[in-house]
TIVO-2410 file (N, C-alpha, C; in nm, 3 decimals):
# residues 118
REC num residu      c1      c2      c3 atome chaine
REC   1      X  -3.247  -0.732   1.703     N      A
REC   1      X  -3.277  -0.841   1.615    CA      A
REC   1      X  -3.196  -0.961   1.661     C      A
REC   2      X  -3.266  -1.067   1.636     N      A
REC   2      X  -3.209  -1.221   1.696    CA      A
REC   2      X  -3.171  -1.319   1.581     C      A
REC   3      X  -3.100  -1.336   1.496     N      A
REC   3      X  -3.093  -1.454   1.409    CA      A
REC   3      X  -3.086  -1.542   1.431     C      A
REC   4      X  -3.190  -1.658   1.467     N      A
REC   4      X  -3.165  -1.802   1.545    CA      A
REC   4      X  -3.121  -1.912   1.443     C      A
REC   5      X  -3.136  -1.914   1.293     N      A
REC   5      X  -3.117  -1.984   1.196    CA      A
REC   5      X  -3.155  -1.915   1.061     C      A
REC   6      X  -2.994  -1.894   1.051     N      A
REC   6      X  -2.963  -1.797   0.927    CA      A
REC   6      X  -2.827  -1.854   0.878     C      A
REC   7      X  -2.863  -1.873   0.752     N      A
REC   7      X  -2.749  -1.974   0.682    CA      A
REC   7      X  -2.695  -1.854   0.543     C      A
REC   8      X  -2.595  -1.823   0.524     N      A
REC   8      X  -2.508  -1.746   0.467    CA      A
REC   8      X  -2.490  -1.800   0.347     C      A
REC   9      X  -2.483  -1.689   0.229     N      A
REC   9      X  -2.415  -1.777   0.103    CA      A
REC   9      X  -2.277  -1.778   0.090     C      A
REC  10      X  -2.289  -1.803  -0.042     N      A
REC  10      X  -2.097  -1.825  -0.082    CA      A
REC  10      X  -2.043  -1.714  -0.075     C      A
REC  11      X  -2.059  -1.570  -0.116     N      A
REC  11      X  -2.016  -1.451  -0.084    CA      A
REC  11      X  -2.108  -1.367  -0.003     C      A
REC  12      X  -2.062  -1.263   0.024     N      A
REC  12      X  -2.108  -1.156   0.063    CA      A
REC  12      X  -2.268  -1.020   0.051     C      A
REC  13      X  -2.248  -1.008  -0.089     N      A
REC  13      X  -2.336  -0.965  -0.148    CA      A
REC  13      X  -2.485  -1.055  -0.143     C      A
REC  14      X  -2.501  -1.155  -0.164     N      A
REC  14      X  -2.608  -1.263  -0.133    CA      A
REC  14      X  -2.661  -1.265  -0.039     C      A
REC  15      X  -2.573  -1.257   0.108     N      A
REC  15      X  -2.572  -1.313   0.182    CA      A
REC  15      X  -2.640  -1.183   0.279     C      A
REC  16      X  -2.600  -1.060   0.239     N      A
REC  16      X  -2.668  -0.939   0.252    CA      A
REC  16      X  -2.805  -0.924   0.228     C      A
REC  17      X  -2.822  -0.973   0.105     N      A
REC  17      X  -2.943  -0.910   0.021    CA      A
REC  17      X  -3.069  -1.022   0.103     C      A
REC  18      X  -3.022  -1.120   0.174     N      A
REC  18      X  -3.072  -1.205   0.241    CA      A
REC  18      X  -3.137  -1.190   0.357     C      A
REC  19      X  -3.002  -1.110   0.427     N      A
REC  19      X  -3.059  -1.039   0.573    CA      A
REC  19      X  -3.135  -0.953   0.534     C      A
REC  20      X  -3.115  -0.832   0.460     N      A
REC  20      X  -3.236  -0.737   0.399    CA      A
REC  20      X  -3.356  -0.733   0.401     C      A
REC  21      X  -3.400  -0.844   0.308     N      A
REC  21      X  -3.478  -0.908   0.253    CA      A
REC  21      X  -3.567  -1.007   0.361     C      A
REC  22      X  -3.521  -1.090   0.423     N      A
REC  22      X  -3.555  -1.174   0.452    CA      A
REC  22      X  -3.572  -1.307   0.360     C      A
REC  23      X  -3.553  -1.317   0.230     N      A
REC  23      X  -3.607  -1.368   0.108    CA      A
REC  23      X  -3.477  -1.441   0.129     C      A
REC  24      X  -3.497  -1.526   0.033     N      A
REC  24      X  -3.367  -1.657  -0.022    CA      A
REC  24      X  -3.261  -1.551  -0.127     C      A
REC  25      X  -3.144  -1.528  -0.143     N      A
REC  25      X  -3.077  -1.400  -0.228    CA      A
REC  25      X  -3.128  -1.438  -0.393     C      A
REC  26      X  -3.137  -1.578  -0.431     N      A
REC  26      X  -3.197  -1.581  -0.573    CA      A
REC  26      X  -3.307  -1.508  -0.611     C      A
REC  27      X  -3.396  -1.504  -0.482     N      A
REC  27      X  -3.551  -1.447  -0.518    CA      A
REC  27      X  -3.513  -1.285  -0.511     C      A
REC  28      X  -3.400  -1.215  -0.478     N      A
REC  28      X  -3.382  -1.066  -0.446    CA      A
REC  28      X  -3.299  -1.051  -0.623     C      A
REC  29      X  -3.263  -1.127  -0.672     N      A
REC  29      X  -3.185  -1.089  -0.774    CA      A
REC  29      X  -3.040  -1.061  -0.794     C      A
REC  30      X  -2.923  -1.121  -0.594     N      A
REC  30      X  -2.866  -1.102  -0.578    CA      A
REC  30      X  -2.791  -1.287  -0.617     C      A
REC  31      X  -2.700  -1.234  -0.690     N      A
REC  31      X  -2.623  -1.424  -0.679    CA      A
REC  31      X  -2.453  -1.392  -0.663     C      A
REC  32      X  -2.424  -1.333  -0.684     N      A
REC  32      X  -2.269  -1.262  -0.674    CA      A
REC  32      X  -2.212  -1.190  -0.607     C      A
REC  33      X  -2.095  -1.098  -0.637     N      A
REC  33      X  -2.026  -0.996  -0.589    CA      A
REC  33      X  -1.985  -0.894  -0.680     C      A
REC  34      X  -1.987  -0.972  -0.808     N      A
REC  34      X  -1.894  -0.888  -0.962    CA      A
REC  34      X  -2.009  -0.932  -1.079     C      A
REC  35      X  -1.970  -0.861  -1.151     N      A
REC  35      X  -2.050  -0.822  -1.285    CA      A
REC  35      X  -2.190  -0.801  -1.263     C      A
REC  36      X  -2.218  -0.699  -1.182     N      A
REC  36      X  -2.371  -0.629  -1.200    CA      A
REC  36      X  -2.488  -0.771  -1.113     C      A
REC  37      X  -2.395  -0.873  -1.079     N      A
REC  37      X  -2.502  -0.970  -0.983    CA      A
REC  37      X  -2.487  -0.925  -0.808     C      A
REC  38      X  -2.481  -0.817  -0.804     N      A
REC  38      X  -2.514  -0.756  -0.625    CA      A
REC  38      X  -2.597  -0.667  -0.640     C      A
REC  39      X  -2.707  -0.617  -0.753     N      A
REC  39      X  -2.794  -0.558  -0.759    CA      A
REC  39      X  -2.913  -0.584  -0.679     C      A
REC  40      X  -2.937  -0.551  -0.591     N      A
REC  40      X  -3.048  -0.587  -0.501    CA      A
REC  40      X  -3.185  -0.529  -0.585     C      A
REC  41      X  -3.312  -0.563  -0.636     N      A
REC  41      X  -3.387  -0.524  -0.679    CA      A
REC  41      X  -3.493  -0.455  -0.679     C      A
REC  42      X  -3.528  -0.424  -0.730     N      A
REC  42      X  -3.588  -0.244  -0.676    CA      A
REC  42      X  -3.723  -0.265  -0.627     C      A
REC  43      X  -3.785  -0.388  -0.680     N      A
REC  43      X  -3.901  -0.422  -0.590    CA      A
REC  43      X  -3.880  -0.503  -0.462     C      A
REC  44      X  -3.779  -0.532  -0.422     N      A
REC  44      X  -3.793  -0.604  -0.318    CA      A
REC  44      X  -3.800  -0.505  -0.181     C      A
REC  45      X  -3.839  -0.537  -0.054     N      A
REC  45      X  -3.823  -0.422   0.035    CA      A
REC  45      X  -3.752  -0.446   0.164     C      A
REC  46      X  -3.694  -0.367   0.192     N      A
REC  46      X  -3.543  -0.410   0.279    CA      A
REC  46      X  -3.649  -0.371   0.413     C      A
REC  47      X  -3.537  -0.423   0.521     N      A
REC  47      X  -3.592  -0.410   0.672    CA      A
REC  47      X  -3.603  -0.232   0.695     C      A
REC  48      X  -3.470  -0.204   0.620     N      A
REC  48      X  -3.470  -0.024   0.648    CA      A
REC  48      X  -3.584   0.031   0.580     C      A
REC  49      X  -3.671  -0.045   0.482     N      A
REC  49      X  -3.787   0.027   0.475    CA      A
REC  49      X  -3.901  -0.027   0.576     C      A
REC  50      X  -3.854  -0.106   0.621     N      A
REC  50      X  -4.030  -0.148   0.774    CA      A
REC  50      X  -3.953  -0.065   0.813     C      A
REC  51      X  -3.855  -0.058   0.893     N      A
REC  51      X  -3.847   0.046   1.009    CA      A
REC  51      X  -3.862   0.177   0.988     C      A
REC  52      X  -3.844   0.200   0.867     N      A
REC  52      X  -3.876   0.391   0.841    CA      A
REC  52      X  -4.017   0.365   0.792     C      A
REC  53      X  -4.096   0.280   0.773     N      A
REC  53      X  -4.259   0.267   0.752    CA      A
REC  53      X  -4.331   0.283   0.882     C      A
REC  54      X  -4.219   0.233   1.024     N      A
REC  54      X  -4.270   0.235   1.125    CA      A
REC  54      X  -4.249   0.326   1.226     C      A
REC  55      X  -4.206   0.454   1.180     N      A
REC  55      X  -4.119   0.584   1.211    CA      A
REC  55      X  -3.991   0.531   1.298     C      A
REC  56      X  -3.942   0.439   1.269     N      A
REC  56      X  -3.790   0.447   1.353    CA      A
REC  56      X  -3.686   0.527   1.214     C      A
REC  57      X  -3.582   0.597   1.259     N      A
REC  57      X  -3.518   0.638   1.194    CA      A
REC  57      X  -3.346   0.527   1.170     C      A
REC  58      X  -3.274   0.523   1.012     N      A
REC  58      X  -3.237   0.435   0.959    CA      A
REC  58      X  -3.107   0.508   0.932     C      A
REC  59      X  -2.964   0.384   0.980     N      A
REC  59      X  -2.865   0.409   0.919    CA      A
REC  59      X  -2.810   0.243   0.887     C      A
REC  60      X  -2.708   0.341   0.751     N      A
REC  60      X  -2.566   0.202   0.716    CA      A
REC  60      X  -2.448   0.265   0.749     C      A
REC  61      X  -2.346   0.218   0.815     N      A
REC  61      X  -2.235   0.266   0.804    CA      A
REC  61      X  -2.141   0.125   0.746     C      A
REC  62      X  -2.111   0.133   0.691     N      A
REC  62      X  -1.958   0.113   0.642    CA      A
REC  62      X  -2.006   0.008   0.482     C      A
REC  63      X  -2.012  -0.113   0.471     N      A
REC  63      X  -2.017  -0.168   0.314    CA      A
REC  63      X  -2.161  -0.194   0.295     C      A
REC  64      X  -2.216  -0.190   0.190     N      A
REC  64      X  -2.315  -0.192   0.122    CA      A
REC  64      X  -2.317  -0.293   0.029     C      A
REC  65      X  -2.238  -0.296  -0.048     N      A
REC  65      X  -2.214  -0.385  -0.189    CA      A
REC  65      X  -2.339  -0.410  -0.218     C      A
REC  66      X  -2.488  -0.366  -0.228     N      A
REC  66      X  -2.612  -0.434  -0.326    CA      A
REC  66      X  -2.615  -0.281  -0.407     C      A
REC  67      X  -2.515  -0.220  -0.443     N      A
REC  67      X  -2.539  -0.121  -0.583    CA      A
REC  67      X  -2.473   0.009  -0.527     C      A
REC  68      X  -2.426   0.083  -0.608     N      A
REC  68      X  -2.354   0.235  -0.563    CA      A
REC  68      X  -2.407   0.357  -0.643     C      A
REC  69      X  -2.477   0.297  -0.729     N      A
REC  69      X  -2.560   0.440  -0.774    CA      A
REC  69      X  -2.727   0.395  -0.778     C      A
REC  70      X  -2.805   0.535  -0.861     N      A
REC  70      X  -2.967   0.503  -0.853    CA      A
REC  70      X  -2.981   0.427  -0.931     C      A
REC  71      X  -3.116   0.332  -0.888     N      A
REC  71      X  -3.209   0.312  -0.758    CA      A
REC  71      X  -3.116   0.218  -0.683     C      A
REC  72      X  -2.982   0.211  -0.647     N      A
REC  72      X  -2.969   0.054  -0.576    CA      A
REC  72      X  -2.884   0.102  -0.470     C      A
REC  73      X  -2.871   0.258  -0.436     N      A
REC  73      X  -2.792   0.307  -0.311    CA      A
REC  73      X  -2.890   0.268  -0.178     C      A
REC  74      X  -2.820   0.268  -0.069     N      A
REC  74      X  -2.896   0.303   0.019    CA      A
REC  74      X  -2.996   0.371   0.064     C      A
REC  75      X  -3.002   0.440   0.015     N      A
REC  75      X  -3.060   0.554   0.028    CA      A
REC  75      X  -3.178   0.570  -0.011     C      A
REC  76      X  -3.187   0.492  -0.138     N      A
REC  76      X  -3.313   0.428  -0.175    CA      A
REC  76      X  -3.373   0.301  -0.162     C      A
REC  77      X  -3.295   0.282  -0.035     N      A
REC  77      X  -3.346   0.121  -0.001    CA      A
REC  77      X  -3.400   0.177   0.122     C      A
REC  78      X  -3.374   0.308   0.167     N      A
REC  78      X  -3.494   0.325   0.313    CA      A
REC  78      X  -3.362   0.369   0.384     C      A
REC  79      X  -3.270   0.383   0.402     N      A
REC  79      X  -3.202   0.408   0.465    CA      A
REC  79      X  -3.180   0.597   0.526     C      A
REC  80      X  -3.137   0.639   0.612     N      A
REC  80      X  -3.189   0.819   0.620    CA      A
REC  80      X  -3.060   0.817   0.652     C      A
REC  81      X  -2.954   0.765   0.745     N      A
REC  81      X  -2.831   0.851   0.701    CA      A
REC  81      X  -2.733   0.744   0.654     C      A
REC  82      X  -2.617   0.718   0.586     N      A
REC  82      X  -2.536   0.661   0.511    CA      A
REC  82      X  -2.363   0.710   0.502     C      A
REC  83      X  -2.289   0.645   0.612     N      A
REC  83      X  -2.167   0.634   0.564    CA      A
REC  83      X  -2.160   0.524   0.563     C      A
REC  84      X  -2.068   0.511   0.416     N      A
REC  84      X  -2.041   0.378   0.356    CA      A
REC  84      X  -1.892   0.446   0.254     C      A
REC  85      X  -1.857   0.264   0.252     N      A
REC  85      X  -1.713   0.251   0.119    CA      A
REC  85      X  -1.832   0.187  -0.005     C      A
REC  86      X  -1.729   0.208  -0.125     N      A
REC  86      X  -1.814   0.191  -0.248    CA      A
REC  86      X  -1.777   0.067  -0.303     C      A
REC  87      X  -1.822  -0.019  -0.353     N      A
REC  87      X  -1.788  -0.148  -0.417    CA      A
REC  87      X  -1.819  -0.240  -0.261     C      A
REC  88      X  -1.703  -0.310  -0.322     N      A
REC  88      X  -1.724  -0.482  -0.217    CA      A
REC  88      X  -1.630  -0.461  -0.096     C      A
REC  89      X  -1.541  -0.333  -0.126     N      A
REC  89      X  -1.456  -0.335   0.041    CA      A
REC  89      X  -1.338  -0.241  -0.015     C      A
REC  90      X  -1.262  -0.217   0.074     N      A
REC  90      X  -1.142  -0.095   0.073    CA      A
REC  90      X  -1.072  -0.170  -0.047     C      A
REC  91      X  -1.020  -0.076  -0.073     N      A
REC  91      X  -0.914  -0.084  -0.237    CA      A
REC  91      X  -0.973  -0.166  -0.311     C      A
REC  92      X  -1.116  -0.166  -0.370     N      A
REC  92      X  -1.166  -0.236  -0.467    CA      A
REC  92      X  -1.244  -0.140  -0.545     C      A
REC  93      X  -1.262   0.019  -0.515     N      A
REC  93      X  -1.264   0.150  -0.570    CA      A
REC  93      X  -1.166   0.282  -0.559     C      A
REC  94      X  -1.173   0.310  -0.703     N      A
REC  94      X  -1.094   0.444  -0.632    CA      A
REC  94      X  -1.077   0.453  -0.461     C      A
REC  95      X  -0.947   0.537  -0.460     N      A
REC  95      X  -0.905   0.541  -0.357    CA      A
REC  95      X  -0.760   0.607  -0.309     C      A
REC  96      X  -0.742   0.688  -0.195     N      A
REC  96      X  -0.615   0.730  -0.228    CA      A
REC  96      X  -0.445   0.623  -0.223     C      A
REC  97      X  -0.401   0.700  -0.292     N      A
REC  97      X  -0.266   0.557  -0.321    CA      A
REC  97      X  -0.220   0.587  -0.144     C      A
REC  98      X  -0.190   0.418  -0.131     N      A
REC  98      X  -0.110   0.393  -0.048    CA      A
REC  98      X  -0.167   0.303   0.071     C      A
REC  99      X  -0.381   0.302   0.032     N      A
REC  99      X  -0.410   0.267   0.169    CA      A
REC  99      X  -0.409   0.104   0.181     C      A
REC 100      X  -0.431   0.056   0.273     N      A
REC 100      X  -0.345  -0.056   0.277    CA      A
REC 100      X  -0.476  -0.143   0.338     C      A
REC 101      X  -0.553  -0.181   0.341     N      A
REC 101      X  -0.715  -0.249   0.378    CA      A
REC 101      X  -0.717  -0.258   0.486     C      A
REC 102      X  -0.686  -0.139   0.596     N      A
REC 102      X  -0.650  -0.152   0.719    CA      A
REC 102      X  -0.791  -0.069   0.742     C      A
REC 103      X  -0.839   0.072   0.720     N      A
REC 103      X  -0.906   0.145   0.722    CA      A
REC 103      X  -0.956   0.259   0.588     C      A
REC 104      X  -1.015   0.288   0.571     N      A
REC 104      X  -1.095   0.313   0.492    CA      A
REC 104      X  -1.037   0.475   0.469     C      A
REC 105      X  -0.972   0.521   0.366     N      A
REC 105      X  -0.931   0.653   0.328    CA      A
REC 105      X  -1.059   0.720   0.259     C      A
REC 106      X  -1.129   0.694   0.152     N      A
REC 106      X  -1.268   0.752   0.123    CA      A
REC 106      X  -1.359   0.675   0.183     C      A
REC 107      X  -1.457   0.763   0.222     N      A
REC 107      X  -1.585   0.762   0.281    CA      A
REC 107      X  -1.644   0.819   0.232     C      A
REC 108      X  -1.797   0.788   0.227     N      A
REC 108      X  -1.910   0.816   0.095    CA      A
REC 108      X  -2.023   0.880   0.227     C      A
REC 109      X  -2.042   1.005   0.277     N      A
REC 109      X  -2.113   1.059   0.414    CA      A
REC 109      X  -2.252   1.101   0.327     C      A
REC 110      X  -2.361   1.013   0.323     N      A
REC 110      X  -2.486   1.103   0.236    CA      A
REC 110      X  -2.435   1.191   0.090     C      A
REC 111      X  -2.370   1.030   0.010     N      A
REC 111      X  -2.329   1.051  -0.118    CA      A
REC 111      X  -2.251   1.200  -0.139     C      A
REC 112      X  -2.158   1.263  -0.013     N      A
REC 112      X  -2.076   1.359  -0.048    CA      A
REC 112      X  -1.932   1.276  -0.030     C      A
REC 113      X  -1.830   1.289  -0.083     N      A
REC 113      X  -1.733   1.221  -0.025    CA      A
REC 113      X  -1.604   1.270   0.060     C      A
REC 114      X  -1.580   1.217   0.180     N      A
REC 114      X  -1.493   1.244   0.288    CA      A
REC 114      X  -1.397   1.136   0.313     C      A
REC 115      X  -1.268   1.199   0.311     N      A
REC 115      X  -1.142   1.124   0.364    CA      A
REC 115      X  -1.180   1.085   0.506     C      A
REC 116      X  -1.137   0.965   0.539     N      A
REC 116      X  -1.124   0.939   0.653    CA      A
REC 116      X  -1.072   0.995   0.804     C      A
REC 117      X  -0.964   1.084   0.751     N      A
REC 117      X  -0.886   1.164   0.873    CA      A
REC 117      X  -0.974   1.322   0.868     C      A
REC 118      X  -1.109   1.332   0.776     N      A
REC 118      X  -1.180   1.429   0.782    CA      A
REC 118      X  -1.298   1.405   0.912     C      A
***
């Protein structure tokens, strides 16, 4: 994929639901990062669903931030395998004490969860 003119929002979450999408992030239902506005919406249809419409097979690894449970995981956005952190980035979910936003101590492997040094 080539992005020749792709303009980013103010955070993260938006700015995702954008690339996804292809759509402007207002029209996906995404405007935030916090309070339930990184919900990507359940009708809209992400690139990971053309490409698994077009038999290529689909991964995310590492942040997600457009939702952490059903319908707004990966997983139901088209995606077939999924390691990811939960929320908006390291130490902004549970997590074991001490880690320091260097690397990622939980990991979410196809919604089972694995320590990092696993």
């Amino acid at each position: 994929m080539r992005l020749t003119d792709f303009h980013v929002s103010p955070t993260c979450s938006p700015s995702r639901a954008s690339i996804m999408t292809g759509r402007y992030n207002d029209a996906s239902g995404v405007w935030h990062t916090i309070l339930g506005r990184y919900f990507l919406r359940t009708n809209e249809v992400t690139m990971a669903d053309v490409f698994k419409a077009n038999g290529y097979r689909t991964a995310l690894f590492s942040k997600w931030h457009l939702g952490d449970s059903y319908p707004f995981r990966p997983k139901d956005r088209g995606f077939d395998h999924v390691v990811m952190i939960h929320g908006g980035g390291i130490d902004q979910q549970h997590d074991y004490w001490g880690n320091r936003n260097t690397i990622p101590c939980m990991l979410y492997v196809n919604d089972q969860t694995r320590g990092a040094h696993q």
